[in-house]
C-alpha positions in Angstrom: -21.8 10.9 47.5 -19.0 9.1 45.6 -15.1 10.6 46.7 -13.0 10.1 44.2 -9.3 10.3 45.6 -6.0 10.5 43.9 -3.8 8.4 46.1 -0.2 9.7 45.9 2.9 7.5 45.1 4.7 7.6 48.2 3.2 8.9 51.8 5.0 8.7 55.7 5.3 5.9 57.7 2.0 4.0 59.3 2.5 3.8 62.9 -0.1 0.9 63.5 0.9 -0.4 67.0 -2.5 -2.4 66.5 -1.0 -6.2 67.1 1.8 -4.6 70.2 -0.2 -6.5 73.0 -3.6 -8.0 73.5 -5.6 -8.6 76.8 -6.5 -11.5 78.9 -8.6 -12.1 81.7 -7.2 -13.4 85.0 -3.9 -15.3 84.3 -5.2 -18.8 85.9 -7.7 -19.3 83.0 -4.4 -19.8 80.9 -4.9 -23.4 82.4 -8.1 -23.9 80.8 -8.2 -26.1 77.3 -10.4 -23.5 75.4 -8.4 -20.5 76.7 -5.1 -22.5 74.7 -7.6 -23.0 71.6 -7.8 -19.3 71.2 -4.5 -17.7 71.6 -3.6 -20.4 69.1 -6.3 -19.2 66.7 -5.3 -15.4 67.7 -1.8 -15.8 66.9 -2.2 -17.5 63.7 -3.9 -14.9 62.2 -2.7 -11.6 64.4 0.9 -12.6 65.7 0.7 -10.2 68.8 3.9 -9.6 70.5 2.8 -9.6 74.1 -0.7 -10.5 76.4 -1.5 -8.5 79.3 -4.2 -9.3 82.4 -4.4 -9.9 85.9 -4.4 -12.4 88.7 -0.4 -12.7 88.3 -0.7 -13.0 92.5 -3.9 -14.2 93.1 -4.8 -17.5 94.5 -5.6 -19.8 91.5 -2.1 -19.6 90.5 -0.8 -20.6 93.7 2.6 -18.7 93.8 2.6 -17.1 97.0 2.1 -19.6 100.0 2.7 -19.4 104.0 3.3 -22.7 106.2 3.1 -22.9 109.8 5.7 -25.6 111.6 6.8 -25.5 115.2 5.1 -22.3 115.6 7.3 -20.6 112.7 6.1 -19.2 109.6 7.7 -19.9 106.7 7.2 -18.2 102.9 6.9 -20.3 99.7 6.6 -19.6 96.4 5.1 -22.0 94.2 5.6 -21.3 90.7 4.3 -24.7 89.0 1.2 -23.0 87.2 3.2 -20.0 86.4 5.2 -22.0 84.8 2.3 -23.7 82.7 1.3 -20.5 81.5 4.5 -18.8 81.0 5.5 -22.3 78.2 1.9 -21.2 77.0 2.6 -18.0 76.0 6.1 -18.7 74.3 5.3 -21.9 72.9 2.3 -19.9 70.9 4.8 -16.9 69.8 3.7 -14.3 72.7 5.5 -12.5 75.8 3.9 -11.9 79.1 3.0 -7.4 79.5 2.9 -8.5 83.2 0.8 -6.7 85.7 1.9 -6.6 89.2 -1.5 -7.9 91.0 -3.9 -8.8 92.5 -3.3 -9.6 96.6 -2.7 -13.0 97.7 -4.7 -14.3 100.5 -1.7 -14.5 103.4 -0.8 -11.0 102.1 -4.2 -9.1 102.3 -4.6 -6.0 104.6 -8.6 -6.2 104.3 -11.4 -8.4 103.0 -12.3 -5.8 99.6 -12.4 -7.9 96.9 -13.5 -7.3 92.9 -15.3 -9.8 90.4 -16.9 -13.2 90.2 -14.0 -14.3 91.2 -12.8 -12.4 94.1 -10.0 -11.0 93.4 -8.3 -9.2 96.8 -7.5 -5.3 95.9 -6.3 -4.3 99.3 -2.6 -2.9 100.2 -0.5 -5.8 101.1 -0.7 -6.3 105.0 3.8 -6.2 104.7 5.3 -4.3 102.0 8.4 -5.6 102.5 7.2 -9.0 101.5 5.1 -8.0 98.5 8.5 -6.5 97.2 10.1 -10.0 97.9 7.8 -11.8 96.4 7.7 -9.7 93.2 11.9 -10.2 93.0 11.6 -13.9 93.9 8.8 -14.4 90.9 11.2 -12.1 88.4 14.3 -14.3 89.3 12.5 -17.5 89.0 11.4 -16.3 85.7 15.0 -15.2 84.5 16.2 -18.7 85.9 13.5 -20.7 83.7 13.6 -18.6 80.2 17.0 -16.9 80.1 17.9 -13.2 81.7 17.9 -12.1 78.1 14.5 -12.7 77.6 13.0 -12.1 80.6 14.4 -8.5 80.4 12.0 -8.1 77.5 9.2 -8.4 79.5 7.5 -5.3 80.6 6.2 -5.0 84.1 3.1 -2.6 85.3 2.0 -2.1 88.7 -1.2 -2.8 89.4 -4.7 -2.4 87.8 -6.7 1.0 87.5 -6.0 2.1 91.4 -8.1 5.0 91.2 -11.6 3.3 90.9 -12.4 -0.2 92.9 -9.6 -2.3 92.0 -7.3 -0.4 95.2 -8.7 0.0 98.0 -6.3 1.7 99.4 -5.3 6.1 98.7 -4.2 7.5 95.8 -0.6 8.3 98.2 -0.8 4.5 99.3 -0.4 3.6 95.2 2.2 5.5 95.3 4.1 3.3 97.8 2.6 0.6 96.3 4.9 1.7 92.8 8.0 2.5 94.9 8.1 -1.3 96.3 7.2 -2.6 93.5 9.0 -0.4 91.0 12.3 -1.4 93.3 11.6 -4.5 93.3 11.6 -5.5 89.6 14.9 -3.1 89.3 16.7 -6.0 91.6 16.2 -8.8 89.6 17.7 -7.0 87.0 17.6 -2.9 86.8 16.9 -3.4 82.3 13.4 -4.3 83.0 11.0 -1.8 82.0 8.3 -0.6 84.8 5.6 1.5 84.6 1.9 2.5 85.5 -0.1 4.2 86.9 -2.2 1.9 84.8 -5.5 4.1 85.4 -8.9 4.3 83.8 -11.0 7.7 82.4 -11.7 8.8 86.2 -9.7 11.6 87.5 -7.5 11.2 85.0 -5.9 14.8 84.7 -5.1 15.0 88.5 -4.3 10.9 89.0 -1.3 11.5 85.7 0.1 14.7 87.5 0.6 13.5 90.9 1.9 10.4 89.9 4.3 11.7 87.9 5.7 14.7 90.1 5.8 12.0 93.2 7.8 9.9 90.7 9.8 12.9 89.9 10.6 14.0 93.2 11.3 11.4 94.9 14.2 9.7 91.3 11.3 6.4 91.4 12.2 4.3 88.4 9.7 4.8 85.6 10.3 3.9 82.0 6.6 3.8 80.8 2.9 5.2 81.0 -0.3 2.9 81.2 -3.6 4.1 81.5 -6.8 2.3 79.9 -9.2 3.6 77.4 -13.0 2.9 76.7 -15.4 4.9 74.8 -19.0 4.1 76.8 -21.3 6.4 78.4 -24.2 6.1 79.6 -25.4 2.4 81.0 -28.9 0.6 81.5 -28.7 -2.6 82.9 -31.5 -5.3 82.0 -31.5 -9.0 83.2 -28.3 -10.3 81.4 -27.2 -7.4 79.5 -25.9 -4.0 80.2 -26.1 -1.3 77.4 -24.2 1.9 76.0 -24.9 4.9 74.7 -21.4 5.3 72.5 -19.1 8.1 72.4 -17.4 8.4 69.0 -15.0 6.3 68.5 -12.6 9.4 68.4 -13.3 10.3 72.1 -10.3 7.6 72.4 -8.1 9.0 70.3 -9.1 12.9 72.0 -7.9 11.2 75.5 -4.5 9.9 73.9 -3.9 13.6 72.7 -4.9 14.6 75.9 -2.2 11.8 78.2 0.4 13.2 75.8 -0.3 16.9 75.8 0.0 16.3 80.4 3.5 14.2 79.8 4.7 16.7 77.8 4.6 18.9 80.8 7.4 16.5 82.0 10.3 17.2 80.4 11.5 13.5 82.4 8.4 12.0 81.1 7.3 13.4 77.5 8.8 11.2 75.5 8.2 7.7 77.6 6.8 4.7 75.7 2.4 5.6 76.4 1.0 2.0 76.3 -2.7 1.3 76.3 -3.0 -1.7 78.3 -6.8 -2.1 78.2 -9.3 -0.4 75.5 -12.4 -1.5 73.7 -15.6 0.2 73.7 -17.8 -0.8 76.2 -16.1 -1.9 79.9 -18.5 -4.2 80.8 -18.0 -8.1 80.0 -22.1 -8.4 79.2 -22.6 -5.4 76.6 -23.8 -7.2 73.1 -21.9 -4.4 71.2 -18.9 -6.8 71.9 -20.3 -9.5 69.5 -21.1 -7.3 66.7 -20.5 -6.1 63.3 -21.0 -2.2 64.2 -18.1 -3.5 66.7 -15.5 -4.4 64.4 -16.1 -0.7 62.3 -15.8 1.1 65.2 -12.9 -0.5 66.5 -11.2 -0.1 63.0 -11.5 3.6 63.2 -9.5 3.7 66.3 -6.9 1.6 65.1 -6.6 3.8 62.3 -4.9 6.7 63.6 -3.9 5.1 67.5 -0.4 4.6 67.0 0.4 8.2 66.0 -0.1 9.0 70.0 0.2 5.3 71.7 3.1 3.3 71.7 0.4 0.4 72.4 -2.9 -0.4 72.8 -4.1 -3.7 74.2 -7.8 -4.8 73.2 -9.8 -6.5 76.2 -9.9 -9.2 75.4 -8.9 -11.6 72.7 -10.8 -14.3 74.2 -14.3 -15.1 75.8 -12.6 -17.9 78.0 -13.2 -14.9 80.9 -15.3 -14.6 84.3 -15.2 -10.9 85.5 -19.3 -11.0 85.8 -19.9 -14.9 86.3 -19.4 -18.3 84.3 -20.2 -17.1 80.6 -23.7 -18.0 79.9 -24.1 -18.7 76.3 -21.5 -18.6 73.2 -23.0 -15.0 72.2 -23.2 -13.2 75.3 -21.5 -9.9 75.2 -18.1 -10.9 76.1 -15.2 -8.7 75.6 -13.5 -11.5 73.7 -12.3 -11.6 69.7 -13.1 -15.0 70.2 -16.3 -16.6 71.4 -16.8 -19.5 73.3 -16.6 -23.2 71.3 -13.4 -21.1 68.7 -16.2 -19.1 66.6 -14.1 -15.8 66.0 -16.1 -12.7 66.0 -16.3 -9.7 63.7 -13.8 -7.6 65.6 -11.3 -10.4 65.2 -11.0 -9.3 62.0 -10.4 -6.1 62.4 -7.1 -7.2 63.9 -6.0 -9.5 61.7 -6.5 -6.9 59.0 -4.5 -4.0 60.6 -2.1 -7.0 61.1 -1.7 -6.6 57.2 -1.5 -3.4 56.7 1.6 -1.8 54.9 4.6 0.1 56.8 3.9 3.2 53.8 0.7 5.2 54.9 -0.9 6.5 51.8 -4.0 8.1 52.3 -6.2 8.2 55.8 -9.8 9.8 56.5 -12.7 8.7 58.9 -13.6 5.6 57.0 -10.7 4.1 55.1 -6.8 4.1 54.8 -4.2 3.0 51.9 -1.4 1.8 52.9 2.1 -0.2 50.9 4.5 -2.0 50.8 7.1 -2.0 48.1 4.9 -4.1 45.9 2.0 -4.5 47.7 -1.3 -2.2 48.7 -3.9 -2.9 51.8 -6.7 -1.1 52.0 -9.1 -0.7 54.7 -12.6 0.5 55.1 -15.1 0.5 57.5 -18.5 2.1 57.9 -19.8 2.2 61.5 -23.2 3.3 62.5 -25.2 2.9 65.9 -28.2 1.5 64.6 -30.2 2.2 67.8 -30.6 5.6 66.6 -33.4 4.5 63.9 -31.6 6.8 61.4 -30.6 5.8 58.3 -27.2 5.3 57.0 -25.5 6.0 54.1 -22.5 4.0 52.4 -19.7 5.2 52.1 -18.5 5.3 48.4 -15.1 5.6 46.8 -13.3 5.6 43.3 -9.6 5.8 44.4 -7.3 6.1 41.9 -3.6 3.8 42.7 -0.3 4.1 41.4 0.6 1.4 39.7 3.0 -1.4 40.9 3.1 -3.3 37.0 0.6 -3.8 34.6 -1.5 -7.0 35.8 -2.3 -6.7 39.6 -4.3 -9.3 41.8 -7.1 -8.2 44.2 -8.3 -10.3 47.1 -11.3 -8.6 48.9 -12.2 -10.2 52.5 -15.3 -8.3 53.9 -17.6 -8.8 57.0 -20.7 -7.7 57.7 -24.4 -8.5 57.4 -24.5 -12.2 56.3 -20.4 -12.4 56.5 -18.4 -12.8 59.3 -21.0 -12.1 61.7 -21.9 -15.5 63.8 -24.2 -14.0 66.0 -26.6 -12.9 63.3 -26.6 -16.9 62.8 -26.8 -17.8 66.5 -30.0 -15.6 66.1 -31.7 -17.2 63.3 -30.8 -20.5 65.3 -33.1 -19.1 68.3 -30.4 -18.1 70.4 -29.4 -22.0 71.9 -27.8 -22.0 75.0 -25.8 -24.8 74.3 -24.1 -26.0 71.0 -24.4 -29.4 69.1 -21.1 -30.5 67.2 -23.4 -29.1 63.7 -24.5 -25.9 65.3 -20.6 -25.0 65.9 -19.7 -26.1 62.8 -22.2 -23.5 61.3 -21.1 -21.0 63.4 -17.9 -21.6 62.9 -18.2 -21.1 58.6 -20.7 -18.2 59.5 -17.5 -16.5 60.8 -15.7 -16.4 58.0 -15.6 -13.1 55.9 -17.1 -12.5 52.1 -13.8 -13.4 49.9 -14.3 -12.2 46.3 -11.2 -11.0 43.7 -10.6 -9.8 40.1 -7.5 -8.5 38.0 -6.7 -5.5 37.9 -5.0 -3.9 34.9 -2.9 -0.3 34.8 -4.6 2.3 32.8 -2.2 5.4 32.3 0.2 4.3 35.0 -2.8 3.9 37.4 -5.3 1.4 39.2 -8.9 2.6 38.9 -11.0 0.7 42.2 -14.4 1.2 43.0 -15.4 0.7 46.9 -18.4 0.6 48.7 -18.9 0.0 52.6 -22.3 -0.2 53.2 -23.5 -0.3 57.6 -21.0 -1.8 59.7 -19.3 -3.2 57.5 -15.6 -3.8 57.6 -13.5 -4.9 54.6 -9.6 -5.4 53.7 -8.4 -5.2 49.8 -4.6 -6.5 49.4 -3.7 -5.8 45.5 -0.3 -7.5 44.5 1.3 -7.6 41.2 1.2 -10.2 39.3 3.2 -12.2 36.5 0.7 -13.4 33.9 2.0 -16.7 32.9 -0.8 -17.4 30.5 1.0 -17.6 27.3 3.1 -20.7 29.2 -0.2 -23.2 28.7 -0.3 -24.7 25.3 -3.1 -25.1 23.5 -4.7 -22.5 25.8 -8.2 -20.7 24.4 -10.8 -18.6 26.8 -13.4 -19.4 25.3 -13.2 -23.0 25.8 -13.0 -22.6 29.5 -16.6 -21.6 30.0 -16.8 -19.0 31.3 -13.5 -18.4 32.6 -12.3 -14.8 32.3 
């Protein structure tokens, strides 16, 4: 069925916190070549404001170090990496969302550890000089880049303590958040801190007791994390693991729901709620990651997100990553928006689309919005469907009818789907290699790209008359601007001599 929509001349404000933050793996594969590559390619066609992951403390960045002379123990802090990445990250237009984590090896209370590479989630074996070295990194970090900036950097403490990343009590978080919390507050008392940075376990109970102990005992607290995925069910085969899906709405239902418990708090309702990890599946081996159906579903949520989260950080915008082992192949269900050897996939664009979109919301439903500018639309569609099902499904149609902004407009449509944007439907037909030639990543690379296509539009009773079709995971982005025909400028000009030309 065809919906035909009036679109109205004005509408409210688009809250699309889509391009806030983005996530990273562990902060020592900022040091790697590729890892550079990407944020480069991210940030050309995103700009994201900050990057958020872990490892901050862990070994491979070398910060935290103890030395044994004369039978004394001395502490040093050895910030020549954090450095590296820090110029990284401003020299490609991002700030650090810095998680406080994980345990460096002269600090650990106990031998848990989580990932590949083996990360240490235990309660620091002196809390007095976890809370040192958190001050000691923030002032270094001040003394580098300028307190004024620095004080734009928000700090969260720690990484989903109420499933295996702490292997410590829910009560031991909690003093956990009060060294750390104090901490950041000394090197200067502006910078934002916040957590409890949890996942969809528990989550009710985990939100109230953190915020009553936070309460009760005048903790500083100027924001809420918490992370959001949208798997169920999982079946793990060789390589892979696989989902069963919840709608991509489920994420948006537990954003209504982290409101509706801080607005219990009267000290907490209205705190900044940032998303610091969400995609759909949570495993760095699920193939939905590298797909078309990923980017529509993905869309959806960024649709209607902001009106609850003040953020939400996608995990991750790069493949460069090693949670479950040394990636295996370029397509290999990595949580990236960027595969291995730059080939960006489908859910990149669904980024850089929202990244687009206009400040003037116009029209919303499940599958598109129409948003402005002052002279300027963007449109977005998408039409996700879990294929798995063997159910057919239907695209979605549209006539929308648009307010005119003059009487010649330009339309540029960029679409992906099927045959465009979607590499891995090309590493397929390939046979799946294992390892790329220069040519094969060259292919790739052009397979990436979305459909382009455009016409002129021209005003008909003060409106803009657009048909729009979205067929199976597709995702597409219109951008109509007016335009000044300067036609009548060329001398001499006739259509009909430019064969063709229209």
């Amino acid at each position: 069925m065809t919906k035909k929509i009036d679109i109205p001349v004005s509408g409210i404000p688009f809250k699309n916190n889509a391009t806030f933050c983005v996530g990273t793996g562990r902060m020592g594969l900022a040091l790697q070549k590729e890892y550079t590559e990407h944020l480069k390619i991210v940030q050309e066609a995103v700009h994201f404001r900050y990057i958020r992951g872990h490892g901050l403390f862990c070994d491979d960045m070398g910060i935290y170090r103890e030395y044994t002379m004369d039978g004394k123990t001395s502490i040093f802090y050895n910030f020549t990496y954090l450095d590296r990445v820090m110029d990284s990250y401003l020299e490609n237009g991002i700030r650090p969302f810095l998680e406080l984590g994980f345990m460096p090896e002269k600090l650990k209370s106990g031998e848990q550890t989580i990932f590949y590479w083996k990360g240490n989630v235990t309660p620091p074996s002196s809390y007095e000089k976890w809370a040192d070295l958190v001050t000691s990194t923030l002032n270094h970090l001040i003394e580098r880049y300028g307190r004024e900036e620095v004080i734009n950097w928000p700090v969260e403490v720690w990484n989903e303590p109420n499933i295996g990343f702490w292997a410590g009590s829910m009560e031991e978080y909690f003093k956990l958040y009060e060294y750390s919390a104090a901490a950041v507050k000394r090197a200067d008392p502006r910078i934002q801190v916040g957590g409890p940075a949890i996942c969809g376990v528990d989550t009710e109970r985990w939100l109230r007791s953190f915020f009553e102990h936070c309460i009760k005992n005048k903790l500083p607290l100027d924001f809420i994390t918490r992370h959001c995925y949208t798997a169920k069910e999982t079946t793990t085969r060789g390589h892979y693991v696989y989902h069963v899906m919840h709608e991509p709405t489920f994420m948006i239902e537990e954003l209504k729901e982290t409101r509706k418990i801080m607005s219990d708090y009267p000290d907490i309702a209205n705190m900044p709620l940032h998303i610091t990890e969400f995609n759909s599946s949570y495993v760095p081996v699920c193939p939905v990651h590298d797909t078309d159906f990923n980017a529509a579903f993905i869309a959806r949520i960024l649709s209607e997100a902001g009106e609850y989260a003040d953020s939400y950080s996608y995990w991750t915008f790069s493949d460069v990553f090693e949670e479950a082992d040394v990636p295996k192949s370029v397509f290999h269900g990595g949580f990236g928006l960027v595969a291995l050897n730059s080939i960006k996939k489908p859910t990149f664009y669904a980024f850089e689309f929202f990244s687009k979109a206009g400040k003037e919301l116009l029209y919303r439903d499940d599958n598109l919005i129409v948003t402005k500018d002052a002279d300027r639309y963007v449109i977005i569609a998408w039409n996700w469907h879990d294929m798995r099902d063997n159910k057919s499904s239907a695209d979605e149609k549209y006539i929308l009818s648009l307010p005119s902004i003059g009487k010649q407009a330009f339309l540029v449509k960029k679409s992906i789907g099927g045959g465009y944007g979607n590499a891995m439907q090309t590493w397929s037909n390939m046979g799946k290699p294992r390892s790329l030639d220069k040519e094969q990543i060259k292919i790739l690379q052009a397979a990436a790209e979305p459909l382009q296509t455009d016409e002129k539009l021209f005003e008909q009773n003060g409106t803009y008359e657009i048909e729009l079709t979205v067929s199976c995971n597709h995702l597409c982005m219109l951008e109509i601007n007016s335009v000044s025909d300067k036609t009548e400028s060329y001398l001499g000009y006739e259509a009909v001599e430019f064969y063709g030309l229209k």
